[in-house]
C-alpha positions in Angstrom: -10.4 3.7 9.9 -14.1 4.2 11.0 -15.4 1.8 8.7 -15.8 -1.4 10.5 -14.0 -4.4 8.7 -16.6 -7.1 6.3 -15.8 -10.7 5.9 -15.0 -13.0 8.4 -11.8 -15.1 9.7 -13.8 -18.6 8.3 -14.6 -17.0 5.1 -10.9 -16.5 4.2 -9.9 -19.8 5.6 -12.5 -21.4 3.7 -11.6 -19.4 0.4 -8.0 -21.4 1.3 -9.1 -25.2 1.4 -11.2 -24.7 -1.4 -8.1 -23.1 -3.3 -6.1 -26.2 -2.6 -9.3 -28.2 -3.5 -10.1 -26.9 -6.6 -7.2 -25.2 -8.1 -6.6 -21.2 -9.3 -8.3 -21.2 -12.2 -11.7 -22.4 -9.6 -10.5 -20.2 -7.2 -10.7 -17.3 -9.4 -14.2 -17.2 -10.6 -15.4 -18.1 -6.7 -13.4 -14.5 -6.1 -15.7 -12.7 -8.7 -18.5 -14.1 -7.0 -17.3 -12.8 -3.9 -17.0 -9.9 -5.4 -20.0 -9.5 -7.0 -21.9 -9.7 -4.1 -20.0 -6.6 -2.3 -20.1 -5.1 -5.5 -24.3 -5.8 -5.9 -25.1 -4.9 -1.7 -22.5 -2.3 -0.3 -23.1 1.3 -2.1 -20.6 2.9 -1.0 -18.1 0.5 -2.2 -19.7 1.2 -6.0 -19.5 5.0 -5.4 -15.8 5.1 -4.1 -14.8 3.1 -6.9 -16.8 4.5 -9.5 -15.7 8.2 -8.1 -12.1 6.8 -8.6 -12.3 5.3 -11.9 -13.8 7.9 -13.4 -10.8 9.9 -13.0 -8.5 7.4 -14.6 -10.1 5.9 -17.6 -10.9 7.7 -20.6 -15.1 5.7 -20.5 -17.2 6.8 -17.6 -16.6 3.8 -15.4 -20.5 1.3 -15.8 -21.2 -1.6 -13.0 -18.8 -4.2 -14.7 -16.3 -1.8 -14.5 -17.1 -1.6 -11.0 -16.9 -4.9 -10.7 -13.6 -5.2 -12.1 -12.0 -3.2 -9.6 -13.6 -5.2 -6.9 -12.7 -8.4 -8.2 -9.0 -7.1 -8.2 -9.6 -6.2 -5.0 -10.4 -9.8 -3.8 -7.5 -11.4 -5.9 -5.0 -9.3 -4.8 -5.7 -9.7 -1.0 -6.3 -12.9 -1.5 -2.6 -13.5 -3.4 -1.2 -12.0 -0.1 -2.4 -15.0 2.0 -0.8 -17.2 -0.9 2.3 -15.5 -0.4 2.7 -15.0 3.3 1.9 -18.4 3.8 5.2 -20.0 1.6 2.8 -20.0 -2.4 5.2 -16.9 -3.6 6.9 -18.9 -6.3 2.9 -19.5 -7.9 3.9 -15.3 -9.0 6.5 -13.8 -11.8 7.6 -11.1 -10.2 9.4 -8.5 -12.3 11.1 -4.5 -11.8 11.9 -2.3 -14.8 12.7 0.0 -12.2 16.7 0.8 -11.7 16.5 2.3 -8.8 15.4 -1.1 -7.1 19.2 -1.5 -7.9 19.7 1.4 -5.0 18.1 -1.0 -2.1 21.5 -3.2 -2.0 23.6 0.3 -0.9 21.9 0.2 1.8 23.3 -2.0 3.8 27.0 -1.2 2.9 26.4 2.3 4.0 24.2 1.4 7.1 21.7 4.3 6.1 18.0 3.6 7.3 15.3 4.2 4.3 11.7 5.2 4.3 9.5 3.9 1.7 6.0 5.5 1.1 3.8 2.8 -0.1 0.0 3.4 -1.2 -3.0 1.3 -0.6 -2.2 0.1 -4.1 -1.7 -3.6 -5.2 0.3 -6.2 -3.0 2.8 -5.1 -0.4 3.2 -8.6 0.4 5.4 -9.0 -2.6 8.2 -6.6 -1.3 9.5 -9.8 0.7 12.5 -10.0 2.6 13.8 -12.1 -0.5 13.5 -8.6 -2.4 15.3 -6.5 0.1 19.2 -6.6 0.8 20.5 -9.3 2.8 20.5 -7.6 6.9 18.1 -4.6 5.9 15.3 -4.9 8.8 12.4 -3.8 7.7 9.5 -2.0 9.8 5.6 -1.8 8.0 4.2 1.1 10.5 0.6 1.8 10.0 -3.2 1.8 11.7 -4.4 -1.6 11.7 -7.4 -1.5 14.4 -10.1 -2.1 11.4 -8.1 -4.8 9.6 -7.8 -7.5 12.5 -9.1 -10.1 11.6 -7.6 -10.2 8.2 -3.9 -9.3 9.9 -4.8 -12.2 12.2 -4.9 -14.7 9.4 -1.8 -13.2 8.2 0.5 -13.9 11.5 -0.7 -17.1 11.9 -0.1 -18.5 8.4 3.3 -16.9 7.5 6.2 -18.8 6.8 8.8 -16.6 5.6 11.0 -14.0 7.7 7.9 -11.5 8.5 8.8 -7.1 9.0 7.8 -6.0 12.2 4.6 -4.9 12.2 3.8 -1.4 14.2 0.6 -0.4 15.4 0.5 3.7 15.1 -3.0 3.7 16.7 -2.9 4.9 20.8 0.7 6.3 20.3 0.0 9.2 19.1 2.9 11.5 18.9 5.5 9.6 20.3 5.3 7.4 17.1 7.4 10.1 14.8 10.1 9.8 17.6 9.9 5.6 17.9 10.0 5.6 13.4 12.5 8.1 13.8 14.7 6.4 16.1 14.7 3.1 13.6 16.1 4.9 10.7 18.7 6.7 12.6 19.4 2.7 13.3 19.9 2.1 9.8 16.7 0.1 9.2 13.6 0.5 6.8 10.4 2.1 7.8 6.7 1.4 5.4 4.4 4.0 5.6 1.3 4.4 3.4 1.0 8.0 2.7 -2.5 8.3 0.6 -4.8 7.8 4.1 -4.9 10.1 6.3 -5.7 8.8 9.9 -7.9 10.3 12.4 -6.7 13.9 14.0 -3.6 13.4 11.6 -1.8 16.7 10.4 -2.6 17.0 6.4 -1.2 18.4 3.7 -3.2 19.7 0.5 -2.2 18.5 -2.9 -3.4 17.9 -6.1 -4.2 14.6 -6.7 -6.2 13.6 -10.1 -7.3 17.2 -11.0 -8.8 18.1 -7.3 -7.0 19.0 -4.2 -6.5 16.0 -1.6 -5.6 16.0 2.1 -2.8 13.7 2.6 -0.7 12.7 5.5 2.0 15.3 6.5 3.3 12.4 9.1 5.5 10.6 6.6 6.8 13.4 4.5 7.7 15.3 7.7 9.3 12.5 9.1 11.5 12.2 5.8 12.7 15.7 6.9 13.3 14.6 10.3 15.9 11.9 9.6 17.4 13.0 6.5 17.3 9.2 4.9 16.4 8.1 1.3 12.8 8.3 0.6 11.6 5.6 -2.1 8.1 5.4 -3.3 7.4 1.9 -3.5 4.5 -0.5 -4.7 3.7 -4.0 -6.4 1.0 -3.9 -8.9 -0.9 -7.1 -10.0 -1.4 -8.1 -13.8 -3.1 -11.1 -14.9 -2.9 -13.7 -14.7 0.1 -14.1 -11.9 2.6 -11.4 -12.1 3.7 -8.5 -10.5 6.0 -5.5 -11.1 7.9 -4.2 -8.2 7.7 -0.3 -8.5 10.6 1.7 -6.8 11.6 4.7 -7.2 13.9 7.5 -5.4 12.1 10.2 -4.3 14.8 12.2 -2.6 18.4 11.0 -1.5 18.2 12.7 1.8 16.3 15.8 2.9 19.1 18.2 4.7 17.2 21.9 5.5 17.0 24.8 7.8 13.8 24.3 10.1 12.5 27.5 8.2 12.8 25.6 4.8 11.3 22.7 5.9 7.8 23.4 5.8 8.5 24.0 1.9 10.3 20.6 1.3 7.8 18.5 3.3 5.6 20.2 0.2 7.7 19.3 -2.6 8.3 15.9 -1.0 4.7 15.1 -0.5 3.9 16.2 -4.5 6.9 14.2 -6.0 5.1 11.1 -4.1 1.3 12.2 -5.5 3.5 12.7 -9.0 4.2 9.0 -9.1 0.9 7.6 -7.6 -1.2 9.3 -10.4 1.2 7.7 -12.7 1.0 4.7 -11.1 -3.4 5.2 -11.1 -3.2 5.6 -14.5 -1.2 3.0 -15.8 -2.8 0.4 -13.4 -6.0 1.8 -12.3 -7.7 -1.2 -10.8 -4.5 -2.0 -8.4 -6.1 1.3 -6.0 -7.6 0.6 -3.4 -9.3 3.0 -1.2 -12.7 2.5 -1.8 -13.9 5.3 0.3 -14.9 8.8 -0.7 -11.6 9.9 -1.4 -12.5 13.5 -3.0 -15.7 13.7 -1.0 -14.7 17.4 0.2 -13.1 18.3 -3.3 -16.3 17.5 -5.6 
């Protein structure tokens, strides 16, 4: 959240004619160039990454590795101005998942749900089209270092768009406003693997050292007693995705003096399926920051 955003707003609109210009196939080699030269001039993008993917591939991770994860970096967030702007059908999207299946009961029992997503692949694909016809959906996050970007995203989207909610200068009333919205039967997005300035954290083991993560979400799972998925769309070459979705609790229901325990169960079942998720697609993570800088 301190990092000040790179790029600019005529860099990504000019990555967009010359797309339409040139083609995908253009378009993706001009994105490993892009990448490259992030990769080549910002350090600390090569040590986050590289203090990443060494925990997730069986070869210490070398520059082209590096590179790699960059370049899927640039693709994916490229593919989400593709697909907010109407290009969504250029993508196979795919679930093995059966609890993706769950989503439709939603509406018929007018529950709210919480989905904890991860900085992980392309939340753009969880579409309205994806969810069950009615379900409102909410994406709550901090988005004071991404303007720019989120910029280009209102003003090309074509298709039904989540509210968007700022957490940032709310402080404390924002548990009580994400609270209120499931209690209305809607759907709340929170990425729970960033921890935001002067949050509360939790400790957990994530990829053989212990993490901080956010207690915000998993406590407000507690609070309002909803389904809890863990949800996120990975990227594959060349254009598909799989939708990942899977039931993390049906509905926390304890005593305040249990609930300090199940906010700590919660938060591991969600690290459980992130490292699986890391493992199986390791260049689809994106938080290319010193993640374990207090752990190493």
């Amino acid at each position: 959240m301190q990092q000040k955003e790179l790029g600019s707003t005529f860099g990504v609109r000019l990555l967009l004619v010359l797309y339409r210009v040139l083609g995908r196939c253009v378009m993706g080699w001009i994105l490993w160039l892009v990448a490259l030269y992030y990769t080549c001039f910002y350090s600390r993008i090569r040590q986050a990454s590289r203090g990443f993917l060494k925990r997730v591939l069986v070869q210490p991770p070398g520059f082209w590795k590096v590179q790699h994860h960059v370049t899927m970096f640039a693709k994916v967030t490229f593919h989400r101005v593709l697909w907010i702007s109407g290009k969504q059908d250029s993508f196979d999207v795919y679930t093995e998942d059966e609890d993706v299946g769950q989503l439709a009961e939603l509406t018929e029992s007018g529950s709210g749900a919480l989905f904890l997503t991860s900085h992980m692949g392309n939340a753009a694909a969880f579409s309205p089209d994806l969810l069950p016809e009615g379900f409102k959906m909410n994406i709550a996050g901090y988005y004071s270092n991404a303007e720019r970007i989120n910029a280009i995203y209102s003003n090309l989207s074509s298709i039904e768009a989540p509210t968007i909610i700022n957490l940032e200068g709310i402080g404390a009333s924002s548990m009580v406003l994400l609270h209120d919205l499931l209690e209305k039967g809607q759907g709340v997005t929170l990425a729970a693997d960033r921890t935001g300035v002067g949050d509360r954290t939790l400790e957990v083991d994530f990829l053989g050292s212990p993490v901080s993560f956010p207690a915000g979400p998993f406590l407000l799972a507690a609070l309002s007693h909803c389904p809890v998925f863990f949800a996120v769309a990975v990227f594959s070459e060349p254009n598909c995705y799989e939708l990942i979705c899977r039931k993390l609790h049906a509905g926390i229901d304890v005593s305040r003096g249990e609930r300090d325990e199940a906010v700590l169960e919660l938060a591991g079942r969600y690290v459980e399926q992130l490292e699986i998720c890391c493992k199986a697609y390791p260049f689809n993570w994106f938080n290319f920051y010193s993640f374990w800088e207090h752990s190493d």
